[in-house]
Structures are given as C-alpha cells and as structure tokens.
C-alpha positions in Angstrom: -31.3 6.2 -17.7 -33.0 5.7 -14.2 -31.0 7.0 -11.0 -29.9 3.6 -9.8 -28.2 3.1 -13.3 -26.7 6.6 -13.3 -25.6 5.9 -9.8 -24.0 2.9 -10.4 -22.4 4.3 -14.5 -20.8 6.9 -11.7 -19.9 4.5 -9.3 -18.3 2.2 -12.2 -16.2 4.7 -13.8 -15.0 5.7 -10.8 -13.6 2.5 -9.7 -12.5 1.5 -13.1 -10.9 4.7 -13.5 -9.1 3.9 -9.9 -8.3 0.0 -11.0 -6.4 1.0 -14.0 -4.3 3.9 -12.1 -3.6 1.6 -9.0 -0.1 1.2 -10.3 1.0 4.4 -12.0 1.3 6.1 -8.3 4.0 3.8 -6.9 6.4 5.4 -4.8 10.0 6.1 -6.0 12.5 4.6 -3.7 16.0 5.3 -2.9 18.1 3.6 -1.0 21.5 4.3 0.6 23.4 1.4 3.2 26.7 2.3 4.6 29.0 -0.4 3.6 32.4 1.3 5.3 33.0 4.8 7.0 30.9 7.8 4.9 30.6 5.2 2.2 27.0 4.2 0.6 25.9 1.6 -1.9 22.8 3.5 -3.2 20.3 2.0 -5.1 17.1 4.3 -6.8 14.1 3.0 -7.8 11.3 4.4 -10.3 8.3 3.1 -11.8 8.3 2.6 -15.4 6.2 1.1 -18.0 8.1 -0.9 -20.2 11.1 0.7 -21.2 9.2 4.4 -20.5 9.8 5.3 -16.9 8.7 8.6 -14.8 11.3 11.6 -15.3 12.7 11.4 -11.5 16.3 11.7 -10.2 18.0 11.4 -7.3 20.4 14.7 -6.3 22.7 13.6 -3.7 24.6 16.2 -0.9 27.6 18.2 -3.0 29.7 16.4 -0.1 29.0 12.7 -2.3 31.3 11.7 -5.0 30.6 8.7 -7.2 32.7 5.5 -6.4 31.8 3.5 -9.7 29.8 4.2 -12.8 25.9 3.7 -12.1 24.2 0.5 -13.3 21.0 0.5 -14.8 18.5 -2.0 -15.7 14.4 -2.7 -15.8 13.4 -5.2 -13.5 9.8 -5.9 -12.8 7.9 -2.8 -13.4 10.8 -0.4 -12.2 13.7 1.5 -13.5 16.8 0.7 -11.7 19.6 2.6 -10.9 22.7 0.8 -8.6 26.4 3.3 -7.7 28.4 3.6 -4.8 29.1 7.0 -3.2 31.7 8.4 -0.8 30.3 11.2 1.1 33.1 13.1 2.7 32.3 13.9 6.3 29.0 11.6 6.3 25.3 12.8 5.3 24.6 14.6 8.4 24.0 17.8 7.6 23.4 16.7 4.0 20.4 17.8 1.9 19.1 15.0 -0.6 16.0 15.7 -2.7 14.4 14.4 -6.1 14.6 16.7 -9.2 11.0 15.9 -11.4 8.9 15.3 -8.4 7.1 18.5 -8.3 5.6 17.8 -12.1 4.3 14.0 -11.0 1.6 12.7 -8.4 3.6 10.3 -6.7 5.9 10.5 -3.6 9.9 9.0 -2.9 11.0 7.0 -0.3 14.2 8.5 1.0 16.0 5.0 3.1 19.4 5.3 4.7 21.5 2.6 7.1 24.1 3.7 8.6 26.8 1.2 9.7 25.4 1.8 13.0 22.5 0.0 12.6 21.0 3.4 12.8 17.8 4.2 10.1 16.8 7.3 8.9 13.1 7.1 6.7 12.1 10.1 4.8 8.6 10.5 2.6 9.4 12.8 0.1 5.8 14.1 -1.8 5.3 16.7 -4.5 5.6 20.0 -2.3 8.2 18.9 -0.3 10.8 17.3 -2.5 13.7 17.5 0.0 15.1 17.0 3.1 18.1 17.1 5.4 19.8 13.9 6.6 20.4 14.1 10.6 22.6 11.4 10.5 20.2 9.4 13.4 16.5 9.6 14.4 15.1 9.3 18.1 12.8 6.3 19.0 9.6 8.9 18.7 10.8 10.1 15.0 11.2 6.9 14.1 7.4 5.5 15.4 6.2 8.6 14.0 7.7 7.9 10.4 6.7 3.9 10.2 3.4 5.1 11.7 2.2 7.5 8.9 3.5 5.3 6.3 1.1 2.8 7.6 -1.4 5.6 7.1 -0.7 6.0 3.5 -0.3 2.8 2.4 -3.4 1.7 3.5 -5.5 5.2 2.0 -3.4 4.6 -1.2 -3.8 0.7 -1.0 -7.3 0.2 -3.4 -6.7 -3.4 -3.2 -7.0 -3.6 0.3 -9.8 -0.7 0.4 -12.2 -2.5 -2.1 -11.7 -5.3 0.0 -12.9 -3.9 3.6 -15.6 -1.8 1.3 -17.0 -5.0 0.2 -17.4 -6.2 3.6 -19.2 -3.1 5.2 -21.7 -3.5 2.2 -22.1 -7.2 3.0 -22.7 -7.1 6.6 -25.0 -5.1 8.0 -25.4 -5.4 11.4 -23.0 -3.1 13.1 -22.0 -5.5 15.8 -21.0 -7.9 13.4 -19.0 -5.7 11.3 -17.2 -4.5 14.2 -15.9 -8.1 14.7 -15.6 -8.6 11.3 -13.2 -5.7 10.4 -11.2 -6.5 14.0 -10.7 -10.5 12.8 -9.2 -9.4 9.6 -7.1 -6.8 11.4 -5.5 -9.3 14.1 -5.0 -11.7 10.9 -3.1 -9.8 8.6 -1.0 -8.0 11.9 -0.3 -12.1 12.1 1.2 -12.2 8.9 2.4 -8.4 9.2 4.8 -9.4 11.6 5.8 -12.7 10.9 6.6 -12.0 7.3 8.4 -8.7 8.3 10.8 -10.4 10.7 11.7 -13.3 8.0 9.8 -16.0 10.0 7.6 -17.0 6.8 7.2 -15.6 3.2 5.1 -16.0 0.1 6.1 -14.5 -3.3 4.5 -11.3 -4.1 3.1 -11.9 -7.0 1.3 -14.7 -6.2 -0.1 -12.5 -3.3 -1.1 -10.1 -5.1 -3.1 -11.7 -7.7 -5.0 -13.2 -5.0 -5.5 -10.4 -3.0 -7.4 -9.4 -5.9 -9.2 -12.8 -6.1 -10.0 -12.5 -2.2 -11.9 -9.0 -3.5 -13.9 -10.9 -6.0 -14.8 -13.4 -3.9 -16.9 -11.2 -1.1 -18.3 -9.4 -4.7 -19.5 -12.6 -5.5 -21.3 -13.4 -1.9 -23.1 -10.2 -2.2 -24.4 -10.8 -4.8 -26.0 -14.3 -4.3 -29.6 -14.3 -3.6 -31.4 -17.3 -5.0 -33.9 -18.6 -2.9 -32.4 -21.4 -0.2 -28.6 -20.0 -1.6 -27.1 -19.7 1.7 -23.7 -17.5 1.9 -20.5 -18.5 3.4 -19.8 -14.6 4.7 -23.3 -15.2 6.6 -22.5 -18.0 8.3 -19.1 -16.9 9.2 -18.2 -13.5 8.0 -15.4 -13.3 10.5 -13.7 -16.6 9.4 -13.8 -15.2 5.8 -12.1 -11.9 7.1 -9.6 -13.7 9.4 -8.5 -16.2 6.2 -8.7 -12.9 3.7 -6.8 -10.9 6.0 -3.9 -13.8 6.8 -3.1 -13.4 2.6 -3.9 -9.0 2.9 -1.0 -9.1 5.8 1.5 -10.2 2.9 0.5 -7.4 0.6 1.5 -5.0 3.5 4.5 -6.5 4.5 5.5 -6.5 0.8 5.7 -2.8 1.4 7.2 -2.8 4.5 10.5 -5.1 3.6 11.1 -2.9 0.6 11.7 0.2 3.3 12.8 -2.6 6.1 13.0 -2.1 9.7 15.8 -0.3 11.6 17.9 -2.9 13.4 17.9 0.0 16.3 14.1 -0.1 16.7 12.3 -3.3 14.9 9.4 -3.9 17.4 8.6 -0.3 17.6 9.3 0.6 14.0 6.8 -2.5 12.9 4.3 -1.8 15.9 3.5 2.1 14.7 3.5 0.8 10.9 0.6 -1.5 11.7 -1.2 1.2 13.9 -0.6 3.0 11.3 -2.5 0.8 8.7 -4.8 0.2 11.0 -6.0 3.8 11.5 -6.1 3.9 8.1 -8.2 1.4 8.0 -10.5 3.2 10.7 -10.3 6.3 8.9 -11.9 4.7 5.9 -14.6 2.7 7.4 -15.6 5.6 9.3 -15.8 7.8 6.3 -17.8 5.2 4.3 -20.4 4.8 7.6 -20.6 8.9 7.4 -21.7 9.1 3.6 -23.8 6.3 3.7 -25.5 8.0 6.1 -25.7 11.0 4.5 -26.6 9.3 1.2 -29.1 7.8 3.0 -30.6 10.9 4.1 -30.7 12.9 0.8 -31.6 10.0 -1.7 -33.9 7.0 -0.8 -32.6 4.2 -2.3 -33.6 0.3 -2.3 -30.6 -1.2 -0.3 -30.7 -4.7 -2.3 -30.2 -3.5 -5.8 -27.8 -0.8 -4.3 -25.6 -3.5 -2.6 -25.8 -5.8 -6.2 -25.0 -2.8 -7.9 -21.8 -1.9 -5.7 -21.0 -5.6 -6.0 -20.4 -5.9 -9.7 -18.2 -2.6 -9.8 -16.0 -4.1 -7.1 -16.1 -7.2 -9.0 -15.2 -5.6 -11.9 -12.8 -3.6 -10.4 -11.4 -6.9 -8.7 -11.4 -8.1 -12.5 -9.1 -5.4 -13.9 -6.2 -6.3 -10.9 -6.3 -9.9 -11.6 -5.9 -10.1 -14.8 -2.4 -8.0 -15.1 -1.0 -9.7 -12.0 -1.7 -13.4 -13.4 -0.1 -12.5 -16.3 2.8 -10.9 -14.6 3.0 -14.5 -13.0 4.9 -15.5 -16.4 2.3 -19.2 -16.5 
C-alpha cells in the first residue's frame, strides 16, 4: 500500500471508529427541582441501548427519604428513572455521587432548582464521582460551570468537530478561514440563544440528522474538481458557514435545555456556555493548524489528494450519523 493510502486506511478507521462511538459517551443526567420546602422531584437519566443500559446509580444524601416508589421506563435512547424525595433539613451540606461511574468513560450531570430560583450544576467524571451540594452558587461559580461545559461539549461534540474540520481543509487562505469559522460562530450563538430562551425551536431529531447532512455537504464541495465545476463554498464560504451554523446552534442548545439555565443568572449562565463552546472551538482549530504544520514538516505530501482523501472519511463518517438519526425519525 503506498503512504497516501495507509494515511488515509489510518485516518478512516479512526473516524469510523469515532462515528460509531459518538453516542455510547453521553452524559448521565440527574435532575432534582424543589417542588415545596426540602422536597425534590428527581429524575435520573442513563444511556441505554435498547433495553441494556450502563450500570449507573444515583446515591442521594442519608438526609433524603423516598416520597413514592420510582418510575422507570426507556424513552429515546435512555433509561429513566422518576421519585420524589424529602430531604430533611435541605441538600446543603449533602453529598450526592454516582455509584458505577468509576468503571465507565462517561461523565453525570448533577442539576438541582431550588424553590428559589437558585441552580446548582455539577459535572461529575470518572475520578471524581461526587460532590457536596452548597445549597446556592455565586454568579462567578455559576459562569465558570456553564462555561466549561461549553468546553466539553464542543471537544466531545464530533458532529460539530468534523464539520469545522471540513472547513479548515476546504479553505485555505487563512484570512478567509478566519471569517469563515467567525460567521458560523455569530450564527449558531443566533440560534444558541434564541432557542435557549424559548423564542424558536426545531425538534431535535430533525436537527440532528441534518447536522450530519450539513457535514456531508462541505465533504462533498471538497471534493469537486472537474474542469469549469465551480464550488458554492468558493464563492461564498462564509454564507455556507453562517446557514450551517444557524442549524449547528440547535444541536448545542439541545444540550443546553436539557441542563437549563438558572432563573437567578440566565444571560450570564448562557453567555459563558457559548464562550465556552466557542473556545472550544478555538482550541480545536488551533490544534488542527499546529499538526498540519508539523505534518507538513515531517512528511511531504500532495495537498489535493490529501484534502480528497480527508473528504471521503468525513463523508463517510458524515454517512454513519445520518443513517441512525433518519431512522430514529420513525418515516
């Protein structure tokens, strides 16, 4: 096999091997909502496949008592569990954690609303399985939470990665780029915000499956190169980005509404979540720039078969999302 089709068997597997594990590292997600004094509906959320979900539970303070008998059911990809606790003297104080995390790759979201209006967000990963509920966070905690879960969802967002991946290898003037990658970040802040604070909505499905249709689309334009075959993305690469990034918005306010915004602190709370996706977002393309680089200085490789190569894994990586989310459309 020559290197350019070793390269790209790598570079294939790798993203293949990424595509079909996009899923399996959802977050777990529990949350609790005061309904009357040092009372809490709780719901807890795993991801399962089919009836087989992952081996996490929720341990509650000692100070929490079960109201009612838990509820469980399957619903779209994840195990459900639904109870109501009374927590004598409150959570402050009050150390929650999930048992089975330590044996799994994933994280837990850890949500509480206190009839206050008051939120408390906790990321829960692996090593640190637990944590102690202060009973209110400051302004700065709360920025700081919202802002590096912005982080992570974007570095643990392949959708979104392949996507912005796809453009650096289809523009390539630097200038451009930059204006590229800033019009698809002021359109999906657009739809960030507006779909965070309930003034439009798609389904989430939908979304999805086009979000993965958005990523096959800018595979496709690097790849064309017949003779007189002009490309959309050349003409206007920052119009493609800003329509792209419009639908891409939805896909991260999907994750945002499912840990909602604090009443205390909404236009902070959403501001550091999108700086946080957004330095995510820098984080990668700089880290792409820096190995490119560095690829280019170790291996000299013909940029046009390099760039059609690239284009048919993301395609086919593209491929491998659309296909489960169009059928998870039920049409």
């Amino acid at each position: 096999m020559k290197p350019i089709g070793r390269i790209f068997a790598v570079l294939l597997a790798v993203l293949l091997a990424a595509a079909a594990q996009a899923h399996e590292v959802r977050p777990a997600y529990l949350d609790m909502r005061e309904t009357a004094t040092d009372t809490f509906a709780v719901v807890w959320k795993v991801p399962a496949q089919g009836e087989m979900r992952l081996g996490l539970h929720a341990r509650l303070p000692a100070a929490c008592a079960e109201n009612s008998e838990p509820v469980r059911s399957i619903e779209q990809g994840a195990y459900f569990e639904r109870w109501n606790v009374a927590c004598a003297g409150g959570l402050k104080g009050g150390e929650i954690s999930i048992d089975g995390l330590k044996s799994t790759l994933t994280e837990a979201l850890v949500r509480i609303e206190y009839a206050s209006g008051d939120t408390e967000l906790a990321r829960l990963l692996p090593d640190r399985p637990r944590f102690v509920a202060a009973g209110t966070q400051t302004s700065i905690e709360v920025a700081r939470t919202y802002f590096l879960f912005g982080v992570d969802h974007i570095l643990s967002g392949l959708d979104h990665l392949l996507f912005v991946l796809a453009l650096i290898l289809l523009i390539r003037n630097r200038w451009m780029l930059l204006k590229t990658i800033t019009a698809f970040t002021i359109a999906h802040s657009i739809t960030l915000a507006g779909a965070s604070l309930g003034y439009f909505s798609l389904p989430q499905r939908p979304v999805e499956a086009t979000i993965a249709l958005s990523i096959a689309f800018v595979a496709r334009e690097l790849v064309k190169t017949e003779p007189g075959e002009r490309r959309l993305s050349e003409s206007y690469p920052w119009l493609v980005a800003f329509a792209f990034g419009l639908l891409h918005g939805f896909g991260f306010a999907g994750a945002l509404k499912e840990t909602g915004l604090p009443q205390s602190d909404v236009p902070l709370s959403l501001l550091a979540f999108n700086l946080g996706v957004e330095a995510g977002q820098l984080i990668f393309v700089a880290a792409i720039l820096v190995l490119f680089r560095i690829g280019a200085a170790l291996v000299a490789l013909p940029p046009a078969p390099t760039r059609r190569l690239g284009a048919y894994a993301i395609g086919t990586a593209s491929m491998l999302w659309l296909v489960p989310r169009i059928a998870g459309l039920g049409i």
